[in-house]
C-alpha positions as CSV (number, residue, x, y, z in Angstrom):
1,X,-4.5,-48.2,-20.2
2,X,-4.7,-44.8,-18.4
3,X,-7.5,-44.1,-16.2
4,X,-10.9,-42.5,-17.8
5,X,-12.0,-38.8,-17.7
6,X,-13.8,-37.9,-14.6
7,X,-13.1,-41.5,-13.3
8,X,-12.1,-39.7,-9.5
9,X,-15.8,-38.2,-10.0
10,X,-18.0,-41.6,-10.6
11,X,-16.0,-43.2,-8.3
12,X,-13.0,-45.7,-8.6
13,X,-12.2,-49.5,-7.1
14,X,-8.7,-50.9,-6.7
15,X,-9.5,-55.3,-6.8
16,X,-7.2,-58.1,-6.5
17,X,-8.1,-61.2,-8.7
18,X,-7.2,-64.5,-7.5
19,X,-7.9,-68.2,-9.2
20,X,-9.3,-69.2,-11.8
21,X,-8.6,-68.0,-15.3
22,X,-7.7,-64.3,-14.7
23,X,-6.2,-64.0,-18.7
24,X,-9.8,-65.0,-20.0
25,X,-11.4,-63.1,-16.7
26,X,-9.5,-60.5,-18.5
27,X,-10.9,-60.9,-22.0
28,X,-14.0,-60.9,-20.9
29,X,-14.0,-57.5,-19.2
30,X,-12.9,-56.4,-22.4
31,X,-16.0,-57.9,-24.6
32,X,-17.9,-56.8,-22.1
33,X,-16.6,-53.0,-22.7
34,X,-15.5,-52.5,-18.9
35,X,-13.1,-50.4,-18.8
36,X,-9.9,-51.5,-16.8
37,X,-6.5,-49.7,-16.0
38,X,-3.4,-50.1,-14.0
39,X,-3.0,-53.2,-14.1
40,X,0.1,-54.9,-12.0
41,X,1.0,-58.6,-12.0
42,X,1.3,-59.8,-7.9
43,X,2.7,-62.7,-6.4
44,X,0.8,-66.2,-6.5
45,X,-0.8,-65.1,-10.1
46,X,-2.6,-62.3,-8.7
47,X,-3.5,-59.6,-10.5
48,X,-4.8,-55.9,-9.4
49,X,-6.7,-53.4,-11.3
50,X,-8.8,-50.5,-10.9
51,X,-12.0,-50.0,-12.3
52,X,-15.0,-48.0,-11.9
53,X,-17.6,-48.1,-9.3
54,X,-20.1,-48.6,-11.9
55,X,-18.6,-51.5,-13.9
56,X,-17.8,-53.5,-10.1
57,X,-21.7,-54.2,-10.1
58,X,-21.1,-56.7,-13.1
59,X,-18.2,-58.5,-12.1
60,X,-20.5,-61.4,-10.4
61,X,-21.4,-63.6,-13.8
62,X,-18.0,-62.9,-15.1
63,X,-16.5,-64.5,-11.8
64,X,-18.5,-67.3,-12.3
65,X,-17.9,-68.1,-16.0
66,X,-14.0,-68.0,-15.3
67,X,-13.7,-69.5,-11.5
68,X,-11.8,-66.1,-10.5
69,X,-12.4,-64.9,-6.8
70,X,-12.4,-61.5,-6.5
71,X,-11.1,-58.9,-3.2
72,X,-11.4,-55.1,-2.7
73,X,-8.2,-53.6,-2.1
74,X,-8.8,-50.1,-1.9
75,X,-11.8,-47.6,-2.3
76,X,-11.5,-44.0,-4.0
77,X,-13.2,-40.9,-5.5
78,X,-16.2,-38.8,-5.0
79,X,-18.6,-40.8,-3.7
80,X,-16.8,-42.5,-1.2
81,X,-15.8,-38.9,0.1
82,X,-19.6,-37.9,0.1
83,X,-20.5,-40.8,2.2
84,X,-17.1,-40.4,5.1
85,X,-18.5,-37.0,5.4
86,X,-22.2,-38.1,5.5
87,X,-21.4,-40.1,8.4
88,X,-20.0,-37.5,10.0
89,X,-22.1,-34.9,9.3
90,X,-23.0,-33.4,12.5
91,X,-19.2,-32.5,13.3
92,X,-19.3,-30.8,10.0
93,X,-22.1,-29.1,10.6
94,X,-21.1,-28.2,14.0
95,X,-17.8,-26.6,13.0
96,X,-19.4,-24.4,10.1
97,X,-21.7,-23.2,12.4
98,X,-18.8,-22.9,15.0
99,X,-16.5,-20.8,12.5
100,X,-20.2,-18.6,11.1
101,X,-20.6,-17.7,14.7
102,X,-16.8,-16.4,15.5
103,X,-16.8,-14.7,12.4
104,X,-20.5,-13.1,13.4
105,X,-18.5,-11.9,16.7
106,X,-15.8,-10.8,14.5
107,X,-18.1,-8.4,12.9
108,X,-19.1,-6.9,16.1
109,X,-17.7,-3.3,17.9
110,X,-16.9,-5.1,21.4
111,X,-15.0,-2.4,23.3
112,X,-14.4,1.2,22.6
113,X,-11.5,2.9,23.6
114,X,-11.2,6.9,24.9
115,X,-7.5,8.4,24.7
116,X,-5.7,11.2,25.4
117,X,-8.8,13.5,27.0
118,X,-8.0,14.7,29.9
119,X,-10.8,17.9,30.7
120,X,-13.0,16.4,28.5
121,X,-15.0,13.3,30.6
122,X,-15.3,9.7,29.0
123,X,-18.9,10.3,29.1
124,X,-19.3,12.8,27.5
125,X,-16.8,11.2,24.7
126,X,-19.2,7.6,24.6
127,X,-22.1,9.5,24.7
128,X,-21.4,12.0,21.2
129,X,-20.1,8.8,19.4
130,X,-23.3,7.2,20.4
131,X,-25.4,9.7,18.6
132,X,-23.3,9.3,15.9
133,X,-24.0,5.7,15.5
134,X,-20.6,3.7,17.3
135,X,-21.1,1.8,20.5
136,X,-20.7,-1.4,21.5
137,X,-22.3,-4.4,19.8
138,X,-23.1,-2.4,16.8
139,X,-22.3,-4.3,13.8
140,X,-19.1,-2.8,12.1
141,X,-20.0,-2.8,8.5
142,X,-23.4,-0.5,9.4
143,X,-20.9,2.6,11.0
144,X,-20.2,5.6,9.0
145,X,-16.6,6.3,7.7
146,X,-14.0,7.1,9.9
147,X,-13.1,10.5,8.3
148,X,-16.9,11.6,8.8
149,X,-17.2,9.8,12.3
150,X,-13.9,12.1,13.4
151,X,-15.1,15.4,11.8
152,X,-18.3,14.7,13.3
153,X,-16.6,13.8,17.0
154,X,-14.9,17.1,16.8
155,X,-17.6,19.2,15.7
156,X,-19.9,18.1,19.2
157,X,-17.0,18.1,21.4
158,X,-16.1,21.5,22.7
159,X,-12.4,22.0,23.6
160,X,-11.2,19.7,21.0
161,X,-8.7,20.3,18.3
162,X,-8.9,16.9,16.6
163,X,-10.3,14.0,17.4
164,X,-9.2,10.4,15.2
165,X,-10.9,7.3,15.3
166,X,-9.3,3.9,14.4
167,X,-10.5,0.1,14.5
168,X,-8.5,-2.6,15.5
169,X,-10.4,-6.0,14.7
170,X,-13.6,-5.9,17.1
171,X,-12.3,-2.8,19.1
172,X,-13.0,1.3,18.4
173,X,-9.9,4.0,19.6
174,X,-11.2,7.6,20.2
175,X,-8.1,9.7,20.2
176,X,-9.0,13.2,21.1
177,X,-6.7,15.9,21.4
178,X,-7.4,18.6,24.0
179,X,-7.1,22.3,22.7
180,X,-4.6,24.4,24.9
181,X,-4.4,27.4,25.8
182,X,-0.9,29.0,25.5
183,X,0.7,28.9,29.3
184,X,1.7,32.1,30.9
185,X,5.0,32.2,30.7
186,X,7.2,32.9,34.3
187,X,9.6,35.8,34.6
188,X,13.3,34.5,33.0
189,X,16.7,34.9,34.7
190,X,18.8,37.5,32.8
191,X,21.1,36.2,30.3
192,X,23.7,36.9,27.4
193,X,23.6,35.3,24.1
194,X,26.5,33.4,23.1
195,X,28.4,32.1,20.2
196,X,28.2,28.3,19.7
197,X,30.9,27.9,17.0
198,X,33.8,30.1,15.5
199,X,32.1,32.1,13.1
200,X,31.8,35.4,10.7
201,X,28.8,37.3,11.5
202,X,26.2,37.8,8.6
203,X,23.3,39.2,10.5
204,X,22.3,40.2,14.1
205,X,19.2,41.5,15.2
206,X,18.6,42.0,19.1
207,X,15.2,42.6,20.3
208,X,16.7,43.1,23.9
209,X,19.9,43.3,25.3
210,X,23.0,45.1,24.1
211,X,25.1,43.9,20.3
212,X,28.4,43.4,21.4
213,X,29.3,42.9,17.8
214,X,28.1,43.9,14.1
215,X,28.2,42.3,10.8
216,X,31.4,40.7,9.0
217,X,32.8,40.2,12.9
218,X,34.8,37.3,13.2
219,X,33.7,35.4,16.6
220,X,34.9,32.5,18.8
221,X,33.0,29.8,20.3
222,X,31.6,31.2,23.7
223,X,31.9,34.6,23.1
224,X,28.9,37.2,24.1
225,X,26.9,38.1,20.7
226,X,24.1,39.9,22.9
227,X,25.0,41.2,26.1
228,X,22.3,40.9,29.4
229,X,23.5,44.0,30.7
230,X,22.0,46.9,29.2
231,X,22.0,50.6,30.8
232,X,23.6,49.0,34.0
233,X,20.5,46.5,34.6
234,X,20.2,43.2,34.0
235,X,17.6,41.6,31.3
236,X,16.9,38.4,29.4
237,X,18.4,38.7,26.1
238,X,16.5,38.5,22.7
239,X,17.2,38.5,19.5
240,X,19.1,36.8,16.2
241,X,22.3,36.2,15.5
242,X,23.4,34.7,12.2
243,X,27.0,33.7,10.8
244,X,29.2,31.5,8.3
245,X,30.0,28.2,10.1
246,X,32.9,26.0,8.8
247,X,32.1,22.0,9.4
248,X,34.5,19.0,8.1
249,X,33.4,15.8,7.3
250,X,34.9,12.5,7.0
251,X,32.9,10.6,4.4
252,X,33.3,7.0,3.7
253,X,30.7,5.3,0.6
254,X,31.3,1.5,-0.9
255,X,30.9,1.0,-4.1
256,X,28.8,-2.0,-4.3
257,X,25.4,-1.2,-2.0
258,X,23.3,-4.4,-1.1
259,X,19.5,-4.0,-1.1
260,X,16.8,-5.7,-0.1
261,X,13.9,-5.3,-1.9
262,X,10.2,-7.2,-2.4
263,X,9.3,-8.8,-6.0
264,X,5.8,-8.8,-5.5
265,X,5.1,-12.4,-5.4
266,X,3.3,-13.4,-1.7
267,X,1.4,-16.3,-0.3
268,X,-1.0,-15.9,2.9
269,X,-2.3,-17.7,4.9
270,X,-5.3,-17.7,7.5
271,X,-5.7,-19.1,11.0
272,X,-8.3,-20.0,13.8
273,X,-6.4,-19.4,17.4
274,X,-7.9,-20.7,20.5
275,X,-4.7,-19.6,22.9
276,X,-1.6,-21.0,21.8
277,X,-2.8,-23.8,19.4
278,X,-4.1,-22.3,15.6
279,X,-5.9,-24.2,12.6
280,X,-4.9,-23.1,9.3
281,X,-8.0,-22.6,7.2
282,X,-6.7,-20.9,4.2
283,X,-3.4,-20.4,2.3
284,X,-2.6,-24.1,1.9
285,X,-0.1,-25.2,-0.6
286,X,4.1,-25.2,-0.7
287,X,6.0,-21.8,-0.4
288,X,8.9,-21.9,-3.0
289,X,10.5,-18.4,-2.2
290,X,14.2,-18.7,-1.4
291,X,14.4,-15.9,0.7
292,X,10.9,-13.9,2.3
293,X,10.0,-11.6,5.3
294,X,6.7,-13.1,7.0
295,X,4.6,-10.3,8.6
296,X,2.1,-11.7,11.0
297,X,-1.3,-9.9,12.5
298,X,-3.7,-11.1,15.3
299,X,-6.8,-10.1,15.4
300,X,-8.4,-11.1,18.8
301,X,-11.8,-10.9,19.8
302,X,-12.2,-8.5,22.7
303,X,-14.4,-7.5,25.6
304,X,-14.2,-3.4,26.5
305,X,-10.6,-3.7,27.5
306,X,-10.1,-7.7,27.8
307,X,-8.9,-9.6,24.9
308,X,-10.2,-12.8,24.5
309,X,-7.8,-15.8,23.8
310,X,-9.6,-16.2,20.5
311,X,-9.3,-14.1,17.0
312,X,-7.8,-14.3,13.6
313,X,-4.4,-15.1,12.8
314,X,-3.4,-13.6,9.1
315,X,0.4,-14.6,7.7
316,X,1.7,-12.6,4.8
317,X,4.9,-14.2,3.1
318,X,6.3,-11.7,0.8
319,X,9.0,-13.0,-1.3
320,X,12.3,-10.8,-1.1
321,X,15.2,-10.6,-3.2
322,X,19.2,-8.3,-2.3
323,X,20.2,-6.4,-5.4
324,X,23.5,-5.0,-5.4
325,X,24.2,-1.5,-7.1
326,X,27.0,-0.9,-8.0
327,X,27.9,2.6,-7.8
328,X,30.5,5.1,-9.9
329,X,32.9,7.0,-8.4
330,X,31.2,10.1,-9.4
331,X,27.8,9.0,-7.8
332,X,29.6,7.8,-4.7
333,X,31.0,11.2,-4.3
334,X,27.8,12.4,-4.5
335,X,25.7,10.3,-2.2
336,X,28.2,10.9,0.4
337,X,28.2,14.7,0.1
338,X,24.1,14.4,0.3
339,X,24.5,12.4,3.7
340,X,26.6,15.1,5.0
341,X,24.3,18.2,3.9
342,X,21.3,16.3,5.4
343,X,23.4,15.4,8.8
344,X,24.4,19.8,8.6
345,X,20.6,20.6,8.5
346,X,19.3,18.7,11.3
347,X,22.0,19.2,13.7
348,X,22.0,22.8,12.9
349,X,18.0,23.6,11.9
350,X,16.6,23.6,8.4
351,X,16.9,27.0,8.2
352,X,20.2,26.8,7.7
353,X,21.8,27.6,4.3
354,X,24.5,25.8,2.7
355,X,26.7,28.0,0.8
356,X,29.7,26.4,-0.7
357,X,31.8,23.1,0.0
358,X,34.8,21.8,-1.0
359,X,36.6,18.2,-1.0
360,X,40.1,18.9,0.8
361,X,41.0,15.1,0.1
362,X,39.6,11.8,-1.9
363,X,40.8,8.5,-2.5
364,X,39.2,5.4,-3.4
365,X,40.3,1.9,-2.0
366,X,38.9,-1.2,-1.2
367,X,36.0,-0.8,-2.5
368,X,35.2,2.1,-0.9
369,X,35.5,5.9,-1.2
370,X,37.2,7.9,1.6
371,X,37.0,11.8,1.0
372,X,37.3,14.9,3.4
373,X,34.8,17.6,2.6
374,X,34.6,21.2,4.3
375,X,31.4,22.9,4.2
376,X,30.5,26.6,4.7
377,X,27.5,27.0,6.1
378,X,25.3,30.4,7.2
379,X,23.2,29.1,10.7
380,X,21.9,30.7,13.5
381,X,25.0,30.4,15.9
382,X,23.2,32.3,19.5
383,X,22.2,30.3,22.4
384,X,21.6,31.7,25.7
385,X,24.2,31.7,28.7
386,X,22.5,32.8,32.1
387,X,24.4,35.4,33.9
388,X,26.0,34.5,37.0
389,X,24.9,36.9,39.8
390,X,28.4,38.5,40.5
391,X,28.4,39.3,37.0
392,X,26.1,41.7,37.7
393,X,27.3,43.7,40.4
């Protein structure tokens, strides 16, 4: 028969009967309603079976009535777990108490951390955050929010324009950044603005310096847009120049694009670190994800700037799958174009303006598809060119 409800709870005994009359040893258990299950035939007319801890108690007359002997193979269940620990109580209790006081510790502000002041003294840092409820040894869940702690950092600190403030396990960062005031800037060599790419001139504004051309000009790479010589003396040019900028690109897209991407399943787990060696404490059970990315955080106890070789280890397992899009020719042609635009725009300043483009060849093989695409684009096309002395004279 199968084993009773709740037999792992009362308490289970595997026995191995032995002489005697074991069939009527047998039929008496039965009249006797004990419950009996597993039974298995052994060598030498044995038999085993596992019955409750409650029922072993009145195996003694039954013995006797049938000649049977009897042995305890194997003990099991709830109460026999109750008593291994019982006996080892004190190592039980001394590890709770060890993990209550590491995680006490854990809850503790250990070190704080100035950065990134460099008029403004430590001191004076330390000694505003300790009005405002943070230094060390001060339990972390009593501090204020870190949004209020920083506005309220800034607001005491003169000569601050922000000040952040972070936590990292046991330890506090102050960042503070330092207001400036605007250097005076030195006396410039004289210079020309030049062209930095063949162009057609759209605007030109020069705040100094003489225009050397006007709008709808057609210009070369290098040539002088501003001129440093102005009324026979040298000066720094200044000013804006603006033109229509041709740029070809070689664009290559596949079809099929691979992507890895999280589904949301994840298993973590927790550790105890003492140095190299770490006791997992939570998290236990098998990890059935194919593929996964494991992302892995210590959080060490610490002392000012010392780190103690003692802290939490977290593991997060998140499950991860690759997709792969497939992509029509139309929408390759598009994604391709968008790379270009967005390469055009930081090489050449987001305030450039892309005005027309046009694909001067396509074709799509092996998978992929190869196009040539010219743009037209209006960018600021001045940069400065000092002026050698001779030029001057």
């Amino acid at each position: 028969m199968k084993s009773p409800m709740f037999s792992k709870l009362q308490g289970t005994v595997t026995v191995v009967i032995r002489g005697g009359n074991i069939e009527r040893f047998i039929n008496e258990l039965s009249r006797g309603g004990i419950q009996i299950w597993d039974l298995v035939p052994l060598p030498d007319g044995k038999m085993e079976m596992n019955l409750q801890v409650a029922d072993f108690f009145s195996l003694r007359p039954l013995l006797k009535r049938t000649g049977c002997r009897l042995k305890v193979k194997r003990r099991s269940g709830l109460p026999f777990i109750l008593i291994r620990l019982w006996r080892r109580k004190w190592f039980a209790v001394g590890f709770a108490l060890f993990v209550a006081v590491i995680f006490s510790l854990s809850q503790l502000v250990w070190d704080i951390e100035v950065k990134g002041n460099v008029k403004i003294p430590d001191e004076d840092v330390l000694k505003a955050a300790r009005e405002e409820g943070l230094y060390p040894f001060q339990w972390i869940f009593s501090l204020p929010g870190q949004d209020k702690l920083s506005a309220e950092l800034n607001r005491k600190l003169p000569g601050t324009s922000w000040v952040g403030v972070s936590r990292t396990g046991t330890k506090i960062s102050i960042q503070v950044v330092e207001a400036t005031e605007p250097k005076e800037q030195g006396l410039a060599s004289p210079r020309h603005l030049v062209s930095k790419a063949d162009a057609i001139i759209t605007y030109i504004y020069a705040e100094k310096g003489q225009p050397e051309v006007k709008k709808n000009d057609r210009v070369k790479k290098g040539q002088v847009l501003v001129s440093g010589i102005q009324g026979g003396k040298m000066v720094v040019s200044k000013g804006e120049v603006k033109g229509n900028v041709w740029h070809e690109y070689k664009i290559e897209v596949p079809l099929v694009r691979k992507q890895k991407v999280y589904t949301g399943e994840k298993k973590e787990r927790g550790y105890l670190f003492f140095g190299k060696t770490a006791i997992q404490l939570t998290g236990y059970g098998k990890v059935d994800f194919d593929r996964s990315q494991v992302l892995t955080e210590f959080d060490p106890l610490s002392w000012r700037s010392f780190k103690l070789p003692i802290g939490w280890m977290s593991e997060k397992m998140l499950e991860t799958t690759e997709l792969e899009i497939k992509l029509s020719r139309e929408q390759a042609l598009k994604d391709g174009i968008e790379r270009a635009k967005r390469d055009i725009l930081a090489k050449n300043g987001a305030t450039s303006i892309i005005l027309d483009q046009k694909i001067l060849h396509e074709k799509t093989d092996n998978g992929k598809v190869y196009m040539k695409v010219l743009f037209e684009v209006e960018q600021n096309i001045a940069e400065e060119l000092p002026i050698v002395h001779d030029q001057g004279e």
